[in-house]
N, C-alpha and C positions, 0 to 999 in steps of 0.2 A: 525750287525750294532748297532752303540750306539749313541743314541740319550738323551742329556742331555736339561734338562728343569728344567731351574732357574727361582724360584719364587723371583720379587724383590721388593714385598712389603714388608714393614716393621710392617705394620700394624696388630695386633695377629689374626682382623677379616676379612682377606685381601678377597675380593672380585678377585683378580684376580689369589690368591692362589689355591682359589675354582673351578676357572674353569679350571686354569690347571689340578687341580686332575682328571678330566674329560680324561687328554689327555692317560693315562696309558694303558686303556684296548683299545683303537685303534693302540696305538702304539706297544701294543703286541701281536695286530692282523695282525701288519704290518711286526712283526719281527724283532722288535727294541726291545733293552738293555735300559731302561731307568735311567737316572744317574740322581736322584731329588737332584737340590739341590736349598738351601732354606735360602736367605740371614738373614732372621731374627735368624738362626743357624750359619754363619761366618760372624760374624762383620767385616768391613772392614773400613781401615782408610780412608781418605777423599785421592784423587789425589791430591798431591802437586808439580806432576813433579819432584819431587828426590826419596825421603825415603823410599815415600808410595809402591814402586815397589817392595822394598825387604824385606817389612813385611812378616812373615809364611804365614798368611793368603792369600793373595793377591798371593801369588809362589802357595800355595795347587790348588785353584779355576782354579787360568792357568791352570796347568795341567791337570786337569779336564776337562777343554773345551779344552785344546789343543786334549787328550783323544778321545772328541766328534766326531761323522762323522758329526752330524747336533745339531743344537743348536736350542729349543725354548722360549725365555724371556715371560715370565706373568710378565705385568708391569700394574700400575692402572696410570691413567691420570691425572695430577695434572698441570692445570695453563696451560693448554692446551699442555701438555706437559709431556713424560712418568716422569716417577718420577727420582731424584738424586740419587736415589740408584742406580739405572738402569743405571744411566748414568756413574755414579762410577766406575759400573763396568765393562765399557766399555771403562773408561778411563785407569783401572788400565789393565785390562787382555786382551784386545782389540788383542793382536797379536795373540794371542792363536785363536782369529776367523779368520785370514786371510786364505782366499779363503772356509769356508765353507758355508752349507745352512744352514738359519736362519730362523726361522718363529716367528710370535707374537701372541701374546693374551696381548689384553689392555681393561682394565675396568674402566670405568669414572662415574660422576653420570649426565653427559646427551647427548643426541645424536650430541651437537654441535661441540666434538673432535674430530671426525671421522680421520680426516689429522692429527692429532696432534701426530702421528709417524713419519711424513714425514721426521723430521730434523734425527732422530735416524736412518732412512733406507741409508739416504744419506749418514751418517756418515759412517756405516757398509759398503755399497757400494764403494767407494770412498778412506774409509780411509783404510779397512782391505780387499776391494775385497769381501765381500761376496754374495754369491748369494741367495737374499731376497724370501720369499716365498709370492707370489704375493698374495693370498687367507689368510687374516690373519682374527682374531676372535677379534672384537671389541662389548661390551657388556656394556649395561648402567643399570642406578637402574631399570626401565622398564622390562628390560629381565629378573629378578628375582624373582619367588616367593614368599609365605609371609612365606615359610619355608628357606629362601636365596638359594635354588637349582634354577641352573640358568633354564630357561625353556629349552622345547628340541629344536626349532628354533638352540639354542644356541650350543646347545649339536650336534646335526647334524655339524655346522658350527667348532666345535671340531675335529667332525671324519673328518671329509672331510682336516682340517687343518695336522691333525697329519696324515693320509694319502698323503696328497703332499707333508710332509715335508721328507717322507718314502722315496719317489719316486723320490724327486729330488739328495735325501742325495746320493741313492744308481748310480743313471745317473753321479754326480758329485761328485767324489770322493776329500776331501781335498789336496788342492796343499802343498807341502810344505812352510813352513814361510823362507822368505828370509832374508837372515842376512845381 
């Protein structure tokens, strides 16, 4: 099973880059291939609805997720809302996730975002069919050390994360993309 986890801050100090690093050794407890990939490493052009689809960039990433059995985005919360990177890339590659499992890690700096995925799961649901992992890892400045290791509260809410995302990837295998 191969499970890909895109980091989609941009930020070199990204808080939610960090906690996905956390998801590696559970998921290769679980028996997953883990496919890092890490958007501040493939810049991608903005969705414009034409061009931006047949950039290199933007073809490589699909198939990487299309690749994927299950996909999990670390995204930080900006404006109540996961960030434009994230959203980018779910505008450009978005087919590549139809019908898989998806799970999240979002990092904000207060506990008042907690929803503030909602729009991103609907979209995934909805737009691509996938099937969301109900247990997701939401983490604020709070949950962080004065050394930035997320605390283990945190780190527990990791294993258990990248453990359902195991479980449901291997129950739910991806449908084909319909054309």
């Amino acid at each position: 099973m191969r499970i890909a986890v895109v980091c989609c801050s941009l930020n070199p100090e990204s808080r939610s880059a960090a906690l996905a690093q956390h998801l590696r050794e559970p998921l290769a407890r679980a028996g997953a291939d883990t496919d890092w990939i890490d958007l501040r490493d493939h810049p991608l052009p903005l969705c414009d609805g034409g061009a931006a689809y047949g950039d290199p960039a933007v073809a490589g990433l699909a198939q990487r997720l299309a690749r994927a059995n299950a996909v999990i985005l670390a995204t930080p919360v900006y404006n109540f809302d996961v960030n434009a990177a994230a959203k980018n890339l779910i505008e450009l590659t978005g087919r590549s996730l139809t019908g898989k499992v998806v799970g999240l890690i979002c990092s904000a700096g207060g506990r008042g975002s907690y929803m503030s995925a909602t729009g991103l799961v609907a979209s995934l649901m909805l737009d691509f069919r996938c099937w969301v992992v109900p247990r997701f890892v939401y983490a604020d400045d709070g949950d962080f050390g004065p050394d930035a290791a997320p605390a283990p509260a945190v780190t527990q809410r990791i294993d258990a994360l990248a453990h359902e995302t195991a479980r449901a990837a291997a129950a739910l295998p991806p449908a084909p993309p319909k054309r």
